[in-house]
C-alpha positions as CSV (number, residue, x, y, z in Angstrom):
1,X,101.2,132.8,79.8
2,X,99.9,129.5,81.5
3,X,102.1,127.8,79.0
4,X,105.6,129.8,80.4
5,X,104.4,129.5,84.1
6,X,104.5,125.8,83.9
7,X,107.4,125.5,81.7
8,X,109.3,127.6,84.0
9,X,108.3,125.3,87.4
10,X,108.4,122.3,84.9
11,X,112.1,123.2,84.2
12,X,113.1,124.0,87.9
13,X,111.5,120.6,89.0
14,X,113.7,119.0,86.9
15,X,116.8,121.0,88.0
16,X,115.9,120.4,91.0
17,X,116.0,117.0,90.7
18,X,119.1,116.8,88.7
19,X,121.2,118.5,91.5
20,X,119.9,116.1,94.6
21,X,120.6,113.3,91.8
22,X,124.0,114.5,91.4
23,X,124.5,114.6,95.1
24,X,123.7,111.8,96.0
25,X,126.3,110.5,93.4
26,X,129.0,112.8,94.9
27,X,127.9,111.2,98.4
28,X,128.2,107.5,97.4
29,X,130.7,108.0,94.8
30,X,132.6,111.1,94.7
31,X,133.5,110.9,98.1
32,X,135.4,107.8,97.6
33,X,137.8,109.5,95.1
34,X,138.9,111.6,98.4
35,X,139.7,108.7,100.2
36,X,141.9,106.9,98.0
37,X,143.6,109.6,97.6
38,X,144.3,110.2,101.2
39,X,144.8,106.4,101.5
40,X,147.6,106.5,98.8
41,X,149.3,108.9,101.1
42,X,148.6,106.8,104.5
43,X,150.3,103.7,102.7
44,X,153.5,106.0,102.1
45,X,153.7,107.1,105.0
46,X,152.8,103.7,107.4
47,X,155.7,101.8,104.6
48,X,158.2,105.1,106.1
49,X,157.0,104.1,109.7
50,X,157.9,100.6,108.9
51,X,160.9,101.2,107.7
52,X,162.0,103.4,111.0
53,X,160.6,100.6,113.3
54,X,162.5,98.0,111.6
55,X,165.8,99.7,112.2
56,X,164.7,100.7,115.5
57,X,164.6,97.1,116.2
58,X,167.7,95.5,114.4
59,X,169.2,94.9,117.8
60,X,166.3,93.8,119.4
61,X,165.6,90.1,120.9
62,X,164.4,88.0,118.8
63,X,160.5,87.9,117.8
64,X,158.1,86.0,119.4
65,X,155.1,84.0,116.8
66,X,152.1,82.4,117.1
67,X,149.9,80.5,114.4
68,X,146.2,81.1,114.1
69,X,143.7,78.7,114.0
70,X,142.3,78.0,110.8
71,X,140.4,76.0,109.0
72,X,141.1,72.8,107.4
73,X,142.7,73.0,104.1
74,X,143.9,76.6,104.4
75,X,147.6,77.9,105.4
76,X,147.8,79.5,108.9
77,X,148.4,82.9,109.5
78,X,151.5,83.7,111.4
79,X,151.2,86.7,114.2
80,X,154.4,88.4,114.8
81,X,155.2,90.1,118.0
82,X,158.5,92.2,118.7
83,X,160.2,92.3,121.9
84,X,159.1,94.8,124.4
85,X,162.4,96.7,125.0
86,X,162.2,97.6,121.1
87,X,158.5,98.9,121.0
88,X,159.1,100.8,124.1
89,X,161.2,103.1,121.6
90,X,159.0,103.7,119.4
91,X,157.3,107.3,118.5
92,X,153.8,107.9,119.5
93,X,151.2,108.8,116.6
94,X,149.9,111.8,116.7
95,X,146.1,112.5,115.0
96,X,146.0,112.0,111.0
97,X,149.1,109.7,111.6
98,X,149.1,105.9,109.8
99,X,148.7,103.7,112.9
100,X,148.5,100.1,111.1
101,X,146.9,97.9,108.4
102,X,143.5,96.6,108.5
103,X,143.0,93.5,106.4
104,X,139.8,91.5,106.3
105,X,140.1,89.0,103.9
106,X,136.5,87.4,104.1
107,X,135.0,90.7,103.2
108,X,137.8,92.3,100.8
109,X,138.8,94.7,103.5
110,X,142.6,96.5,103.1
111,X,142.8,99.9,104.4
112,X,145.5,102.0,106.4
113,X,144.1,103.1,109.6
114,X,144.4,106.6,110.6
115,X,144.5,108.0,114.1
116,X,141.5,110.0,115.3
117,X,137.7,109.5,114.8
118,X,137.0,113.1,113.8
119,X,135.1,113.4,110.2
120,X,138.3,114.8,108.4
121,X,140.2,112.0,109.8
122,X,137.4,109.0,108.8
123,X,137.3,110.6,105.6
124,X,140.8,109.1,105.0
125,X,139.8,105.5,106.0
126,X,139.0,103.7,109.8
127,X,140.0,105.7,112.2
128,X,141.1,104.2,115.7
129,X,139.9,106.2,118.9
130,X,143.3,107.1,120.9
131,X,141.8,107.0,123.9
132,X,141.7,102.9,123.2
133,X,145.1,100.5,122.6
134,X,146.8,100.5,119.7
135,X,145.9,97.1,117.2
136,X,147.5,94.6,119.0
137,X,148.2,95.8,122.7
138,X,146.0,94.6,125.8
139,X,142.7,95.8,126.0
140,X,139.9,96.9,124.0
141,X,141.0,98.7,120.5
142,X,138.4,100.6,118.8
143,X,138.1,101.7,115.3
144,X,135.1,103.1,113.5
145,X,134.8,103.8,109.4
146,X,132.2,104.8,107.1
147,X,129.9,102.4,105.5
148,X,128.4,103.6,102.4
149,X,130.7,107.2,102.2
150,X,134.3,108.2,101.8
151,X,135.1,105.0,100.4
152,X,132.8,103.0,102.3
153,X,135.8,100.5,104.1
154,X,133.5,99.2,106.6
155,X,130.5,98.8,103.4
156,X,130.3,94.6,104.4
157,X,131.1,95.0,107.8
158,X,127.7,93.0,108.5
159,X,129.1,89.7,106.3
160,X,132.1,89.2,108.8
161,X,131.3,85.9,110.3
162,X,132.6,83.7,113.6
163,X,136.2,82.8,113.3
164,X,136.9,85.1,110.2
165,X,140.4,86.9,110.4
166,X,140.4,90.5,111.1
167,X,144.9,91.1,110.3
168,X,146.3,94.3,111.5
169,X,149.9,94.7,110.9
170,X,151.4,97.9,113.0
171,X,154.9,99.0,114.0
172,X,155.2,97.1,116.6
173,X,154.7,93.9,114.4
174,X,151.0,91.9,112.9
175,X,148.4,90.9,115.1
176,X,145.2,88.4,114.3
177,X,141.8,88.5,116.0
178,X,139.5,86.1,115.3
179,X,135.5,87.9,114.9
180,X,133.3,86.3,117.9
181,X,130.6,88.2,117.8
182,X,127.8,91.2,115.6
183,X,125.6,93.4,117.6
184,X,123.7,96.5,117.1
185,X,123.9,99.6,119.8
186,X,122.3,103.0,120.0
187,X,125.1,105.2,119.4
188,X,124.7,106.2,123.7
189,X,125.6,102.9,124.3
190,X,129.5,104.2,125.2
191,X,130.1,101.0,127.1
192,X,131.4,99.0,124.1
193,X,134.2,100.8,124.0
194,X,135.3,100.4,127.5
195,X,137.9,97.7,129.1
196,X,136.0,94.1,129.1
197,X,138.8,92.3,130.8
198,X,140.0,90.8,127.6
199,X,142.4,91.4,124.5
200,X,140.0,92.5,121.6
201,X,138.8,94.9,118.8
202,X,135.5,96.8,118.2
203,X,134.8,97.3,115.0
204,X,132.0,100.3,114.7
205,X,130.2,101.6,112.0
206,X,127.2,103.1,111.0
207,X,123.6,101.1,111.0
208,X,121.8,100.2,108.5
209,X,123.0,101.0,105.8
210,X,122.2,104.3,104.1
211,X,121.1,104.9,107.8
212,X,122.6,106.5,110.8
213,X,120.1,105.4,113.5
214,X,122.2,102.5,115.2
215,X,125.5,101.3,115.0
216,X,126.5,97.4,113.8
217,X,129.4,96.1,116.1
218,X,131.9,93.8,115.2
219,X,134.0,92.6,118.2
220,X,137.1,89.9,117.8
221,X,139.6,88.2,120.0
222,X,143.5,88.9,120.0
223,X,144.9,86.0,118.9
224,X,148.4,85.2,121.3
225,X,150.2,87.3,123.1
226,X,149.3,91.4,123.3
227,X,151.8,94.0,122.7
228,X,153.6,96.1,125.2
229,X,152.1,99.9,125.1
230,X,154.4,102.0,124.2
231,X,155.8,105.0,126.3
232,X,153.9,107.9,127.2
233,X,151.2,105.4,125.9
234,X,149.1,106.0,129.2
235,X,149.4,109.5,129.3
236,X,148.1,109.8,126.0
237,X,145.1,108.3,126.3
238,X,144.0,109.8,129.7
239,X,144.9,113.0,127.8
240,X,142.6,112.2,124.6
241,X,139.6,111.2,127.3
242,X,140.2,114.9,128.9
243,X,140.3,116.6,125.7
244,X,137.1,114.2,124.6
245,X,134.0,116.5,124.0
246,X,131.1,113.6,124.0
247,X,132.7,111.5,121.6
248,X,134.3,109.1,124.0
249,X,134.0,107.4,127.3
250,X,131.9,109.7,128.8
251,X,129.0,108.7,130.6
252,X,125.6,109.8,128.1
253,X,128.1,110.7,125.5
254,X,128.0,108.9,121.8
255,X,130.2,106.5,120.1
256,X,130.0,108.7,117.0
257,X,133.3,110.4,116.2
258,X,133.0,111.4,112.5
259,X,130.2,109.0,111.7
260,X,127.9,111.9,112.1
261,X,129.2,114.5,110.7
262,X,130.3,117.7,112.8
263,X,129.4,121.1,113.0
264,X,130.7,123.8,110.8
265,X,130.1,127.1,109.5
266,X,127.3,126.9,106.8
267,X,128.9,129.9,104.8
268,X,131.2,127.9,103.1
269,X,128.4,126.1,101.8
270,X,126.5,129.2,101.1
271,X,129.6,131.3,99.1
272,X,130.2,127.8,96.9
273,X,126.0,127.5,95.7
274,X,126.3,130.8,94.7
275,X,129.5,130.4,93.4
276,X,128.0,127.8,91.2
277,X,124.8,129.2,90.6
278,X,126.7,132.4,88.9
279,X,128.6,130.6,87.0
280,X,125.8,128.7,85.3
281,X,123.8,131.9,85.1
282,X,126.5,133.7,82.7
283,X,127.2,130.2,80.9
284,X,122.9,130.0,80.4
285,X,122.8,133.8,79.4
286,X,125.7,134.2,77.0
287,X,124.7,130.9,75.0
288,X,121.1,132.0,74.8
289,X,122.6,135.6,73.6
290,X,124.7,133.9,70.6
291,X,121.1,131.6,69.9
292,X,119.2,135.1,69.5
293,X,122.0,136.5,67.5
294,X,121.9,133.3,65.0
295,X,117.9,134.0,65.1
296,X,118.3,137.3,64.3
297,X,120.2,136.2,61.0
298,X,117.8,134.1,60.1
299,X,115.3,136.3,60.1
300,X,116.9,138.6,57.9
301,X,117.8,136.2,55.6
302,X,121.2,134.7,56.5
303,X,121.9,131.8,56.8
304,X,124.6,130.8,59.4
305,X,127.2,128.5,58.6
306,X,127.6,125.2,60.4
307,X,130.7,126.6,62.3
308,X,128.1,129.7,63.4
309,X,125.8,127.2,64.8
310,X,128.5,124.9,66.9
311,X,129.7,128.1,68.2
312,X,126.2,128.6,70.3
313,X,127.3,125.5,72.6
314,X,130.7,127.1,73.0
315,X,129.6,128.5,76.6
316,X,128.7,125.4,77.9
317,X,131.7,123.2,76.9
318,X,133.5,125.9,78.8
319,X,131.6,126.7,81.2
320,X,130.1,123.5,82.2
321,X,133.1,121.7,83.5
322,X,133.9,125.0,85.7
323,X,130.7,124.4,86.9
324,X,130.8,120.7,87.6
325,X,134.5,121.7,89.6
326,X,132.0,124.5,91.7
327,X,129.5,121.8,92.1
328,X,131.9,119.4,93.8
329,X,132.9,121.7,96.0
330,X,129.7,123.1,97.2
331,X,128.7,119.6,97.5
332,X,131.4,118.7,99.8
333,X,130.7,121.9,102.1
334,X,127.2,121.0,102.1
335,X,127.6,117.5,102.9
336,X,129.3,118.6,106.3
337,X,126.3,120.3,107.0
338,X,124.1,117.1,107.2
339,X,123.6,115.2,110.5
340,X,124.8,112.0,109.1
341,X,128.2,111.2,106.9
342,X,127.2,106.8,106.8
């Protein structure tokens, strides 16, 4: 009886252990194949964007440059500015649209930046607060991303060093900071992503890693001349701050916007365990049924064929890939339940 009792916590222990093992893969992992997915989609639609903005603009002035400053030995990176009258007609993204490109060559960054900070927006890739500039306009642009989840973009955010290149290119043409500084907030500290006086861009993210306690910073100067906002521009933002519930400017708000998660109905979660649970109850019980039929045989003095004996792990070549598809997605509903998404 002892024998069973510890078998039976021995076995559940392990199953146990099993499932937070397979979570945290989804977490680190699993995640990710969601965002390149969504990030497929993003670089469709910011190449159709491009496309509209460059025939917007055929008739345009011409284009303004500047040249970076780089170091010796390496070829300068042009900035490209349009003409004001031409970005003035250009459409204003809603939330979940492609707003630009976000390269960061020293740290192997390429992503398409969506607009919003909400977690089902930085679970497509950086996300740019609209209550901030766009990439390239005057002011203070901010844009947070995950750091070890949903395809951790901002994973070696902490490796970006003085002078490296942070390259946006956007609709209204590409734009070059150069990084100037790394600092670490509390997530209160709302202040970073106010005005400063200057042309720059706050890169947030979460701090450490595999942590959400702080918040690593990185901040970079426009290099050249800012773009032209574009119209409705100011009434847009002044909106997003309004309709901003503590995720924004406000004064004892956070800086979080997805980084920690949001809240949601736990049911979801709840009907998807037990989804999964079932479904590796009836796999468990009709392979252990076909076992005690083959038993049974044996006992009696038949011998079951090799195809007899194969047939036993039938229910779990079925059913376990069911399973792992029930898994994923009770894993996902759960994960929105945590008070952190790094």
């Amino acid at each position: 009886m002892l024998s069973k009792v510890l078998g039976g916590i021995g076995r559940t222990l392990i199953t146990a252990g099993t499932l937070i093992l397979l979570f945290v893969a989804y977490q680190l992992w699993g995640t990710g194949l969601q965002e390149a997915k969504s990030q497929k989609a993003l670089a469709k639609d910011f190449e159709v964007l491009l496309a509209d903005a460059d025939q917007t603009t055929t008739t345009a002035p011409p284009t303004t440059t500047s040249t970076t400053s780089t170091p010796a030995g390496t070829t300068p990176t042009i900035a490209v500015q349009r003409s004001e009258p031409a970005t003035q007609d250009l459409p204003l993204p809603a939330e979940g649209d492609p707003i630009a490109k976000i390269k960061i060559p020293a740290i192997g960054v390429n992503r398409t930046v969506v607009s919003g900070v909400p977690l089902s927006q930085l679970k497509r890739g950086p996300g740019h607060y609209p209550e901030t500039p766009l990439p390239g306009q005057k002011g203070n642009v901010a844009i947070a991303g995950h750091r070890t989840t949903y395809g951790q973009p901002f994973h070696n955010i902490d490796k970006v060093k003085k002078g490296d290149q942070i390259i946006f290119e956007t609709v209204q043409g590409t734009f070059i900071y150069e990084a100037t500084d790394t600092i670490i907030v509390k997530p209160s500290q709302v202040e970073i992503l106010e005005d400063k006086g200057d042309n720059r861009i706050t890169l947030i993210a979460c701090h450490p890693k595999y942590s959400a306690k702080e918040r690593i910073i990185v901040i970079g100067k426009l290099v050249g001349t800012p773009a032209p906002m574009l119209t409705g521009q100011a009434d847009a933002q002044e909106k997003a701050r309004v309709e901003d519930k503590g995720d924004g400017l406000e004064e004892g708000a956070s800086i979080d916007g997805g980084l920690s998660g949001e809240s949601v109905s736990r049911w979801p979660a709840v009907f998807w365990g037990l989804v999964a649970a079932a479904i590796w109850f009836v796999t468990w019980v009709i392979q252990t049924l076909l076992r005690r039929r083959i038993r049974r045989d044996v006992e009696e003095g038949e011998r079951p064929t090799r195809a007899r004996r194969l047939l036993t792990w039938t229910p779990y070549l079925v059913g376990v890939p069911v399973f792992m598809v029930a898994l994923y997605v009770f894993f996902e509903n759960f994960g929105r339940l945590l008070p952190g998404n790094f």
